[in-house]
C-alpha positions in Angstrom: 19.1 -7.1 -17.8 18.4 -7.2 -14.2 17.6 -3.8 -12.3 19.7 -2.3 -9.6 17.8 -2.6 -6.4 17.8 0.9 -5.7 16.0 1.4 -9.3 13.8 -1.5 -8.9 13.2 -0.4 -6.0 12.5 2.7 -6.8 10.0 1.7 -9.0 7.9 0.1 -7.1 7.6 3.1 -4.8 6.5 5.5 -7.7 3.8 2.6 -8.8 2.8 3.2 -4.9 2.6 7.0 -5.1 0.4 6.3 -8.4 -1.9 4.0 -6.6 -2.3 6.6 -3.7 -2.8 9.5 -6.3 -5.3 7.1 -8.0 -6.6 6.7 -4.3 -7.4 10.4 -3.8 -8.6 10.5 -7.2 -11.5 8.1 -6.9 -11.9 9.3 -2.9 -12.8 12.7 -4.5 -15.1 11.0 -6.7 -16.9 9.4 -4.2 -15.8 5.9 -5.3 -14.8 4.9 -2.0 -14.6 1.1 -2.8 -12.1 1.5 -5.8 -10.3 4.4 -3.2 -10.2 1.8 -0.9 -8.5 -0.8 -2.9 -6.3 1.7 -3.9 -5.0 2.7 -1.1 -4.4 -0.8 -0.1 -2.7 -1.2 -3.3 -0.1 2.0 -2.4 0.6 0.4 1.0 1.3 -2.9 -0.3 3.4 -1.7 -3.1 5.5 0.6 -0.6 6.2 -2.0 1.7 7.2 -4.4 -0.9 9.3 -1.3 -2.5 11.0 -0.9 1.2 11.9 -4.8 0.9 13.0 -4.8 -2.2 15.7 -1.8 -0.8 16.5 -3.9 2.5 16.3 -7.3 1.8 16.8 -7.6 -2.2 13.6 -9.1 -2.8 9.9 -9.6 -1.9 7.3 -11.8 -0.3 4.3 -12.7 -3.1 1.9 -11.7 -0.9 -0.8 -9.2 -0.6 -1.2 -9.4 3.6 0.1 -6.1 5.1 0.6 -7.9 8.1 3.3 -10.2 6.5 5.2 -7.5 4.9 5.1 -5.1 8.0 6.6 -8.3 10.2 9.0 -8.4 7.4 9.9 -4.9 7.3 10.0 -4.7 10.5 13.1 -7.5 10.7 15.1 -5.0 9.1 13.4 -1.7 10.9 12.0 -2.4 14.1 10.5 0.9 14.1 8.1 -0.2 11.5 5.8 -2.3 13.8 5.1 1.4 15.6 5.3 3.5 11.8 3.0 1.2 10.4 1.5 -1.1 12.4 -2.5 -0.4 12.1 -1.5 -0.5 8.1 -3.1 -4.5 8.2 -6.5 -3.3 8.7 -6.5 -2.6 5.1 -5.7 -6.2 4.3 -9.9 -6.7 4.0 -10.1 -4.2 1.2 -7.7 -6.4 -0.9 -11.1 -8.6 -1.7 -14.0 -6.8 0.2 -13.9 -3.7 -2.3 -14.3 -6.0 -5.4 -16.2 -9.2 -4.9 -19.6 -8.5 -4.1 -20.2 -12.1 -2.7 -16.5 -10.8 -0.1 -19.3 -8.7 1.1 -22.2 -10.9 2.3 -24.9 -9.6 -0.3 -25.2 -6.0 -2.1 -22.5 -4.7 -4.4 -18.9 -3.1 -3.0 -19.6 0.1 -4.3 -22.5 0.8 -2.4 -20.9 -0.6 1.1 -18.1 1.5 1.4 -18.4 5.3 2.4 -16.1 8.5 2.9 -15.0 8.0 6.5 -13.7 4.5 5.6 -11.9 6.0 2.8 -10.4 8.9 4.4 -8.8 6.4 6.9 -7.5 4.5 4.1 -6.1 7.2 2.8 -4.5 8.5 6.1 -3.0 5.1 6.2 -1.4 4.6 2.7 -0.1 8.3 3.1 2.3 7.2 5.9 3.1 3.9 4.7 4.2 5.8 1.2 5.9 8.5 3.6 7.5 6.3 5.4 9.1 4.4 2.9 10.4 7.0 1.2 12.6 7.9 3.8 13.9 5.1 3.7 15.3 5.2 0.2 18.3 6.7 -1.3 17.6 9.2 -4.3 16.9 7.6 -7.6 20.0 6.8 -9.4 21.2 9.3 -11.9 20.5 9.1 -15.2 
C-alpha cells in the first residue's frame, strides 16, 4: 500500500529530526565527525521530506545543492532560508572515509566549531521545513 504524501512525507521529516537529535547527541560527545555527518544527514532528509510534500517525489541524491535548487522551484524563498546549507555536502564523504580526508582518520580532523555550524545549519533546514508541512494526518 502506497503512503499518502503528507504521511510519507511526514516521515521523512521525523527520520530528519532523529538524525539532528543524533547530531547533538554525538556533538555533546565530542564526536564531531559522526555530528557532522549527522547533521548533514537531517538536512538532506528535510529537504527531501519538503519535496516529497511539494513535488510528490524525490531526487536520489545526497547534494544539498540539488535539492535546495529543487526546493527552491517550488519556494523561491528557499535559496535565501537555506542556501549556505551545501556547505555540508563535504561531510557526506569527508566525515567517514579517512582516504576523503588526505591522510589521518575523520575523527581526529573534525572539531567543535565545525560542528556547532553544522548543527546551526541542520536546525534551520529542519525548521524550515516543518513549516512547511501540514499536521500529521490523524490517526
Amino acid at each position: 500500500m502506497q503512503q499518502h504524501p503528507r504521511e510519507l512525507a511526514g516521515n521523512w521529516l521525523e527520520q530528519a529530526r532523529r538524525d539532528l537529535d543524533a547530531a547533538r547527541y554525538l556533538h555533546e560527545g565530542a564526536r564531531y565527525d559522526a555530528a557532522c555527518f549527522a547533521a548533514q544527514q537531517a538536512a538532506e532528509k528535510a529537504l527531501k521530506a519538503a519535496l516529497i510534500w511539494l513535488a510528490g517525489d524525490r531526487p536520489r541524491t545526497h547534494q544539498l545543492g540539488v535539492l535546495i535548487e529543487e526546493v527552491a522551484s517550488h519556494r523561491p524563498d528557499a535559496v535565501e532560508a537555506l542556501g549556505d546549507l551545501a556547505g555540508l555536502d563535504p561531510y557526506y564523504v569527508t566525515t567517514r572515509y579517512p582516504d576523503a580526508i588526505g591522510g589521518g582518520v575523520p575523527g581526529a580532523a573534525f572539531f567543535a566549531p565545525e560542528g556547532r555550524l553544522a548543527l546551526e545549519r541542520a536546525s534551520r533546514a529542519v525548521a524550515y521545513v516543518a513549516g512547511l508541512l501540514p499536521p500529521p494526518l490523524a490517526p
